[in-house]
C-alpha positions in Angstrom: -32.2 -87.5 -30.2 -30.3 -86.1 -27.1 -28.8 -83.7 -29.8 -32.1 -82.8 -31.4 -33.3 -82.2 -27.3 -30.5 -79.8 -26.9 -30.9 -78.0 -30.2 -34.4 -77.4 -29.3 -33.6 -76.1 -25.0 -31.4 -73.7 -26.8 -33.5 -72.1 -29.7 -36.8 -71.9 -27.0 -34.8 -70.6 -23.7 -32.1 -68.7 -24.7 -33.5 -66.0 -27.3 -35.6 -65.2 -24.3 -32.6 -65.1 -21.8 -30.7 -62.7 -24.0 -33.3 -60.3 -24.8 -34.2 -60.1 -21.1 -30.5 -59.5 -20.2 -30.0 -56.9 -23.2 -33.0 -55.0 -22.0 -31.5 -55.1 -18.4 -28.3 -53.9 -19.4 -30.0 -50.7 -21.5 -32.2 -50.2 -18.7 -29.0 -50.1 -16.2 -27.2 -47.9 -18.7 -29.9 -45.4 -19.1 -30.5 -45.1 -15.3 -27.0 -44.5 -14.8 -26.2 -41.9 -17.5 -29.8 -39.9 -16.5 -28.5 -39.8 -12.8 -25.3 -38.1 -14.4 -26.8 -36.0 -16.5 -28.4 -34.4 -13.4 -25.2 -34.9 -11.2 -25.0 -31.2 -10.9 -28.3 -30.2 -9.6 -28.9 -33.2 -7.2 -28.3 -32.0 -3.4 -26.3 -33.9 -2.1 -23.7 -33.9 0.3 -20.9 -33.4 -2.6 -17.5 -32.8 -2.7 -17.3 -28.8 -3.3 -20.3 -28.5 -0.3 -18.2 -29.9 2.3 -16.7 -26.7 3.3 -20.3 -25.7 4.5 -21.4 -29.4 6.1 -17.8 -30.8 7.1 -19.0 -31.6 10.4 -21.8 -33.9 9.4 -19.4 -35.5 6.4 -16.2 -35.9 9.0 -18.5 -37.8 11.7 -19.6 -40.3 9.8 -16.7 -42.5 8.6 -18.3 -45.2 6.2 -20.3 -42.2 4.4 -20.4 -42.7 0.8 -20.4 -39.7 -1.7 -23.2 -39.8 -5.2 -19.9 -40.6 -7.4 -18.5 -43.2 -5.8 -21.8 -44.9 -6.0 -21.9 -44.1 -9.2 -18.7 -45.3 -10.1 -19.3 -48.9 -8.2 -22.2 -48.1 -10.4 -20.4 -48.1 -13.6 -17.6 -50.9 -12.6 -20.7 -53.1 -11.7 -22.2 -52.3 -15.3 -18.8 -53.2 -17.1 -18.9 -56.9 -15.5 -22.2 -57.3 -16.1 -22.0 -56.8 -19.8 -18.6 -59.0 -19.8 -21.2 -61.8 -18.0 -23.8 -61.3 -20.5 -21.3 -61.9 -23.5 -20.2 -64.9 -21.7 -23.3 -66.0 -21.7 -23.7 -65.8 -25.3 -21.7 -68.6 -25.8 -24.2 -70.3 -23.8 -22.4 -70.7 -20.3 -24.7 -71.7 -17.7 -22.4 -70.7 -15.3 -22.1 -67.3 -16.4 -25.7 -66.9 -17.2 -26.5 -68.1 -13.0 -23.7 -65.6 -12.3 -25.1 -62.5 -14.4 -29.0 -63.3 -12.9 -26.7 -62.8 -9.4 -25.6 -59.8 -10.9 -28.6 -58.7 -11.8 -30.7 -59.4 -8.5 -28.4 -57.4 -6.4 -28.6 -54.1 -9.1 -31.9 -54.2 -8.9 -31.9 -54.4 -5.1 -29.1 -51.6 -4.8 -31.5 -49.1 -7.0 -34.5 -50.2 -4.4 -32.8 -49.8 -1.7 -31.5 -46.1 -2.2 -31.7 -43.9 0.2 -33.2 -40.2 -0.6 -30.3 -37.3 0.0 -30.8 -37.2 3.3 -28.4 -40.0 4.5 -26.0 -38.1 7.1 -29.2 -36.4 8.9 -30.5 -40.4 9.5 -27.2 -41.4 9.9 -27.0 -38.7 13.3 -30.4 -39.8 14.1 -29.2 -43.2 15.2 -26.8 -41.1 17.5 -28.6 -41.2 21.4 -27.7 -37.7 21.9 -29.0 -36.1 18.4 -32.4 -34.4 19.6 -35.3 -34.5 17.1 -35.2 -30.2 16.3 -31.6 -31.0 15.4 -32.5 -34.0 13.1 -34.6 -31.5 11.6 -31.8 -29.1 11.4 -29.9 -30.8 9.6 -32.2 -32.2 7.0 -33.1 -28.5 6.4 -29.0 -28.0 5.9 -28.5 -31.0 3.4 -31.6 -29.3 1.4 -29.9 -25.9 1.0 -28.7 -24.5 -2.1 -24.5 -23.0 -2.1 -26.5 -19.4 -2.6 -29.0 -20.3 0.6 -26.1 -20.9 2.1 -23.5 -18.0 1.7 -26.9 -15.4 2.7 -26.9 -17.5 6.1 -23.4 -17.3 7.0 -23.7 -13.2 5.8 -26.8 -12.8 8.2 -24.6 -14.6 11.0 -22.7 -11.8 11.3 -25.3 -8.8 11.1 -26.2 -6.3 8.6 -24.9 -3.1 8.3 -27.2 -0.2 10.2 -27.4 3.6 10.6 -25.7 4.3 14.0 -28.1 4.3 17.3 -25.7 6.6 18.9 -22.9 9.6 17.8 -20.0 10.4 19.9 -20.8 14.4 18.9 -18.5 16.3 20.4 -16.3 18.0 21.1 -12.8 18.3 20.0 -9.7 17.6 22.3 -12.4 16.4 25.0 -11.4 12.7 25.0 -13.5 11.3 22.9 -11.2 9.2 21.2 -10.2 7.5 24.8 -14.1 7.4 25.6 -14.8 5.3 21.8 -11.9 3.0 22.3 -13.3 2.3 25.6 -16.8 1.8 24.5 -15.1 -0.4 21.9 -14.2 -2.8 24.6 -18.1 -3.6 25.4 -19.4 -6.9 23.4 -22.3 -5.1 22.4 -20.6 -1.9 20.9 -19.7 -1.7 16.9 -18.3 1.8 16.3 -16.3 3.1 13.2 -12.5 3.6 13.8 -12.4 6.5 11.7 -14.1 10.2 12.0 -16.8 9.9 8.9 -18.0 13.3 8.8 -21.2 12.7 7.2 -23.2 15.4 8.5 -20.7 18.3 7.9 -18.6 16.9 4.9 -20.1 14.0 3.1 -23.5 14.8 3.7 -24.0 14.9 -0.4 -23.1 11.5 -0.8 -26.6 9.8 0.9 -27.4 7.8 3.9 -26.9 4.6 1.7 -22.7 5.7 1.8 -23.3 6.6 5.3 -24.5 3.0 6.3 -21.7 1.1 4.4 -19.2 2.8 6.5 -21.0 1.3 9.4 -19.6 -2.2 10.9 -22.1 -5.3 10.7 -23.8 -5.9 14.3 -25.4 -8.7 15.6 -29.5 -8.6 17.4 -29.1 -6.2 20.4 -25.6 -4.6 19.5 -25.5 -1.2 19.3 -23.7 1.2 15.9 -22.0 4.3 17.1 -19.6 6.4 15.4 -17.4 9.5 16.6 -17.1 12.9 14.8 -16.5 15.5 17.4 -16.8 18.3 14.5 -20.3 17.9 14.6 -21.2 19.6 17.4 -19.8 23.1 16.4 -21.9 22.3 12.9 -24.6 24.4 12.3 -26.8 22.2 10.1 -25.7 19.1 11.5 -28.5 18.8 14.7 -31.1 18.8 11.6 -29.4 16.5 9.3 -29.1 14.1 12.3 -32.1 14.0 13.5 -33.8 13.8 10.0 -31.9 10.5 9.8 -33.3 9.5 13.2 -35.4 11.5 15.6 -34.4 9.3 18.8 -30.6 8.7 18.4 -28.8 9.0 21.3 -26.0 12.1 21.8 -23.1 12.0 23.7 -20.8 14.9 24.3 -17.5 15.2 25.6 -16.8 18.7 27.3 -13.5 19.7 29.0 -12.7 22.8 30.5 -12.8 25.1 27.1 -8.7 27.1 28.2 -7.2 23.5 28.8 -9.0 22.5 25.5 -8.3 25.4 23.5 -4.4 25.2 24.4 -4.6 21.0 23.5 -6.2 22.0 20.3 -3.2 24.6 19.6 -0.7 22.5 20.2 -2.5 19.7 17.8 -2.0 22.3 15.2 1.6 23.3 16.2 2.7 20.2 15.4 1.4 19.9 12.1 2.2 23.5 11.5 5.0 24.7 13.3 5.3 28.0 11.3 1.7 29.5 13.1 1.8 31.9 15.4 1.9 31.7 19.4 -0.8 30.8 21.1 -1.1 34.4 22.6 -1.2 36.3 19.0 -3.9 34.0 17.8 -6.1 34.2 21.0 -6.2 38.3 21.1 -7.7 41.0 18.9 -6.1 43.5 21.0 -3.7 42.1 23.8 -3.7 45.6 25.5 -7.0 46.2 25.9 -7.6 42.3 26.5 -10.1 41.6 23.8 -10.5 38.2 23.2 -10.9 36.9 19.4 -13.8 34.7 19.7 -14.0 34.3 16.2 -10.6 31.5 16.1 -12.1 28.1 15.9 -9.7 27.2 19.1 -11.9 29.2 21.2 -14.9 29.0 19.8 -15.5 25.6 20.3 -15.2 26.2 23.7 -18.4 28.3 24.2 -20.3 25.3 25.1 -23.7 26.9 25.5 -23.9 28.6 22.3 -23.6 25.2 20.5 -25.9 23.1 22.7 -29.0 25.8 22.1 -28.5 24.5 18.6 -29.1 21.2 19.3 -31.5 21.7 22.0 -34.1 22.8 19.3 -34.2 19.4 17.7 -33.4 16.9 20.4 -34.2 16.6 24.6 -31.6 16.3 26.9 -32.8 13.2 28.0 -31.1 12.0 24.6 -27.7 13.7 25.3 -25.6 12.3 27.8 -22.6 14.5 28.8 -18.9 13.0 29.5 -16.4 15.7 31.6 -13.5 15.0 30.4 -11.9 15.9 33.6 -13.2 13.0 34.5 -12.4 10.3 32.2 -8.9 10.9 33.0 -9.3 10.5 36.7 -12.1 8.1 36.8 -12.2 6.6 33.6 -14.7 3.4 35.1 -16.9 6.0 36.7 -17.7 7.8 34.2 -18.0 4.8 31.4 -20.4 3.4 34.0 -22.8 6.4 33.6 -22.1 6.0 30.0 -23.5 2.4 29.5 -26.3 3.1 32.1 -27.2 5.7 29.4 -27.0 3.3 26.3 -28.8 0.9 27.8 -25.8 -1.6 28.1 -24.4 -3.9 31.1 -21.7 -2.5 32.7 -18.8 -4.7 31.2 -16.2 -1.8 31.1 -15.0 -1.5 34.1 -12.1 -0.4 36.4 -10.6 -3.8 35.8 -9.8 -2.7 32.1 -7.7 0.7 33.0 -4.6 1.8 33.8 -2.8 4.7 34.6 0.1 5.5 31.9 3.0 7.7 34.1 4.6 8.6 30.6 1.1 9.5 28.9 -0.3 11.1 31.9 -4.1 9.4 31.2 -5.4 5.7 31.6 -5.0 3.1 29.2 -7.0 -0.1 28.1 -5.2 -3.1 29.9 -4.4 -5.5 27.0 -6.5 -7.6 25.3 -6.3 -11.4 25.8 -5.4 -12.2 22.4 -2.5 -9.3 22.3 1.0 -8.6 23.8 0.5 -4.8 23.6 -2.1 -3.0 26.0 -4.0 -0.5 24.0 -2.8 2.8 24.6 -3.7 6.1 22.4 -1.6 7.1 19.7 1.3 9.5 19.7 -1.2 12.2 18.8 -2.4 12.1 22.0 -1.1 13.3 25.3 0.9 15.9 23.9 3.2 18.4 26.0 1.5 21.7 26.1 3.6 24.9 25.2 3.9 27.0 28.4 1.3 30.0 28.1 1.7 33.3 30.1 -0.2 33.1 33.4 -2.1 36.3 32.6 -3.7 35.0 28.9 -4.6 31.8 31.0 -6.7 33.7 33.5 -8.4 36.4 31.0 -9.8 33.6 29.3 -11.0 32.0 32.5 -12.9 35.4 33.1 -13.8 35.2 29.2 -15.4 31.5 29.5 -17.1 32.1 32.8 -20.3 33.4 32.1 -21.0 30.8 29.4 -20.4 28.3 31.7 -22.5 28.8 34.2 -24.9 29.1 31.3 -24.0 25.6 30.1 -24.3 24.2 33.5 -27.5 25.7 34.0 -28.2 23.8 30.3 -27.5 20.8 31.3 -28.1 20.6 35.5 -24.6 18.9 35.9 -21.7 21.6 37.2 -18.0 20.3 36.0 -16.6 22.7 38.3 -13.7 24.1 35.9 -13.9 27.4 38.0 -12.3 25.7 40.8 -9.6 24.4 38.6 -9.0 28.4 37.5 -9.1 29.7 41.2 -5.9 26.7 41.8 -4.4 27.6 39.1 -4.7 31.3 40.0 -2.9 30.1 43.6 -0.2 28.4 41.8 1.1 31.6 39.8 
């Protein structure tokens, strides 16, 4: 009778025991090979993301990635199916351990948190303000892509410069961009791009990808001191923009003529002297204006070019006289006119003896000061006192003509009349 009660407990309950655990177990197995199957597309915090999210992954000590709970996952569906063939062999004990086993699976898929677990995790911190909560919810939602085009935009875009170093050559305005270079708020090309009298064919979309990346309120510049002797270049400029801002570097046209001479002396030393190339006819002291060297120099004749498409209240003019003496002063006037703080100051100069002109003072994060090249500061060849003057006399009456241009006077007549004295 006890046998027959047994017989009967056995063929009534357990059927139903085993087809509730056999469904469980399908059910467990299907939940966990769907949440693989997506694996890839879930956002969470995973592995390959935490080069973008390190900080939030690194605080939190006892956070737990998607595939480790899904390998507990998987361990915790391997015992469960050794419990329920266990219990096929009608073991109470295992059949009271697999409805344990079972309880806390279905509690662990309730209590799930959504992919947001590190963002409430820093909630619970007293110092995590709600905007950042926020923050960081909106960073654990981000795609990889998202995320790239936010750490591009963090450093800038490329733009079409706000301001051209113009002018002119052998006037300093190398020393007066690596100055400007200094100032936080100034991204300037190294190199000369000669867009508007070489490249000009090649379209404003080259043009801008020679430009560095700035930042909201920075300012793009780039130097090509060619530019100001080029005809079509005041139109091609101010096609491109209408209120860019001009600077010019002018030195007194004999000192700059001789520097640009002895420039191409030293790439060619086979040229003639100074003297041959600056005459038409020595004897009757006829000056060859038509040799670039002292063409450039006739200031005036240039600027009227330019003055037909911009203001002078977009040109600023640098003497170059000056940035050699008063390097601070003058970059002062310079960042008054481009709207900047004044950042570089006399506290960033010194005078080099061997060079003979000021120097950037070394960066923090360097063991050389930044000096100008080798190219620079070169020893003039000694010219005949009498050529120097005649081209004094030459230059004069375009001067006063480019002073009376621009309402500043640079004063190189002065520097003749001493140097008139000395001989």
């Amino acid at each position: 009778m006890a046998l027959w009660s047994s017989t009967q407990l056995f063929t009534s309950k357990v059927p139903r025991k085993i087809l509730f655990m056999f469904t469980l177990s399908l059910s467990v197995t299907y939940l966990f090979y769907s949440l693989m199957s997506c694996y890839n597309s879930l956002q969470f915090p995973l592995q390959e993301n935490y080069a973008y999210q390190g900080r939030l992954v690194t605080d939190e000590p006892t956070f737990v990635t998607l595939r480790e709970k899904l390998y507990s996952a998987s361990q915790g569906l391997a015992e469960y199916t050794e419990a329920t063939a266990r219990f096929t062999a009608v073991s109470a004990a295992a059949t009271a351990a697999a409805r344990d086993d079972e309880e806390r699976t279905v509690e662990w898929i309730r209590t799930q948190a959504p992919p947001t677990k590190s963002a409430a995790y820093l909630k619970q911190q007293p110092s995590f303000a709600p905007e950042k909560e926020e923050k960081a919810r909106q960073e654990f939602s981000t795609t990889d892509s998202e995320l790239r085009a936010n750490c591009t935009s963090d450093y800038g875009e490329k733009k079409l410069p706000q301001a051209i170093i113009i002018g002119v050559k052998k006037g300093g305005t190398r020393a007066l961009l690596e100055a400007l270079r200094v100032h936080p708020d100034v991204r300037a090309v190294g190199n000369e791009p000669h867009f508007f009298d070489r490249n000009y064919e090649k379209g404003l979309d080259w043009y801008r990808e020679l430009m560095p990346s700035t930042l909201e309120g920075q300012i793009t510049m780039e130097k090509t001191p060619s530019y100001f002797v080029t005809s079509h270049a005041p139109k091609r400029i101010h096609s491109m923009a209408r209120d860019i801002k001009l600077i010019i570097v002018v030195r007194n046209p004999v000192t700059r003529a001789i520097s640009d001479y002895t420039q191409t002396l030293s790439k060619k030393p086979e040229i003639p002297t100074f003297e041959v190339l600056a005459f038409k006819n020595r004897t009757l002291g006829l000056i060859d204006a038509s040799w670039s060297a002292l063409r450039i120099g006739i200031y005036a004749l240039h600027l009227e070019t330019w003055m037909q498409y911009f203001p002078l209240s977009q040109m600023h003019f640098v003497s170059g006289e000056r940035l050699i003496v008063d390097p601070a002063g003058e970059m002062a006037k310079v960042q008054d006119f481009l709207g900047l703080k004044r950042i570089v100051t006399d506290k960033h100069f010194y005078f080099n003896k061997t060079k003979g002109f000021p120097c950037l003072k070394k960066p923090e994060d360097s063991s050389m000061p930044r000096c100008l090249g080798k190219s620079k500061g070169r020893t003039h060849p000694k010219i005949e006192p009498d050529v120097i003057r005649r081209l004094h006399k030459f230059y004069k009456p375009f001067n006063m003509m480019f002073y009376q241009m621009t309402g500043q006077n640079f004063e190189w007549e002065l520097e003749a009349e001493h140097e008139h004295r000395s001989s």
